[in-house]
C-alpha positions as CSV (number, residue, x, y, z in Angstrom):
1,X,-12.6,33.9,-3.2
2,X,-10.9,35.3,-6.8
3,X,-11.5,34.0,-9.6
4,X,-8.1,32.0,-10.2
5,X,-8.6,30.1,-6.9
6,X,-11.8,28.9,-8.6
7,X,-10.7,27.6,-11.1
8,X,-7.5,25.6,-9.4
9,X,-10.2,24.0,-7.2
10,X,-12.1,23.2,-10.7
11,X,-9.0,21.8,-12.2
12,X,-8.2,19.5,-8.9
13,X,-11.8,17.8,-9.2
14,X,-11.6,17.6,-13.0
15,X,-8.6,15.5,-12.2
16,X,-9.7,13.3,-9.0
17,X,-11.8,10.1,-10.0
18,X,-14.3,9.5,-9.2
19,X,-15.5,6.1,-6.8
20,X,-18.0,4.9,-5.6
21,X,-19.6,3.0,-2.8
22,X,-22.0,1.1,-1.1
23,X,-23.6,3.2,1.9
24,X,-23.5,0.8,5.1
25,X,-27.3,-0.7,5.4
26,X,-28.2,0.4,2.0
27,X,-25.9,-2.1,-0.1
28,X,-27.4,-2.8,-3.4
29,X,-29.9,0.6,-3.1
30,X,-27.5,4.0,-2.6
31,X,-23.9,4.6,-3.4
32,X,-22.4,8.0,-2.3
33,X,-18.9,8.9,-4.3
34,X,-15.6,10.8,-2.9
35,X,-17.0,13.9,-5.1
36,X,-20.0,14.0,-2.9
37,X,-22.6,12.7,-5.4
38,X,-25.2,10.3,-3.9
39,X,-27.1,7.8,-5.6
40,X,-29.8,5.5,-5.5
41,X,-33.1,3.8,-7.5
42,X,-35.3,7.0,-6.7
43,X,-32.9,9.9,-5.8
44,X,-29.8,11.3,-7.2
45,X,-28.1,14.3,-5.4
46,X,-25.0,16.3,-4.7
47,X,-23.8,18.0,-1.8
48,X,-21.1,20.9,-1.9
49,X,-18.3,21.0,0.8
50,X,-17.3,24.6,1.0
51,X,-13.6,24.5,1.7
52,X,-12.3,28.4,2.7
């Protein structure tokens, strides 16, 4: 993957935003968001979708 591509799929997410919510079971405790981010009273993380 070049460089330029990189940054065009930088730009795209700069520009999306984001939204969160509720994961199905867990209302009130984790959130996950359309960026991939996850949330919750004792965890935070991110997951990376590799797109080719």
């Amino acid at each position: 993957m070049n460089l330029a591509k990189l940054f065009e799929m930088q730009r795209r997410l700069d520009e999306q935003q984001e939204i969160w919510k509720d994961i199905p079971g867990f209302e009130g405790e984790y959130q996950v968001s359309n960026l991939g981010y996850v949330i919750g009273e004792r965890l935070t993380l991110n997951f990376s979708l590799q797109l080719n």
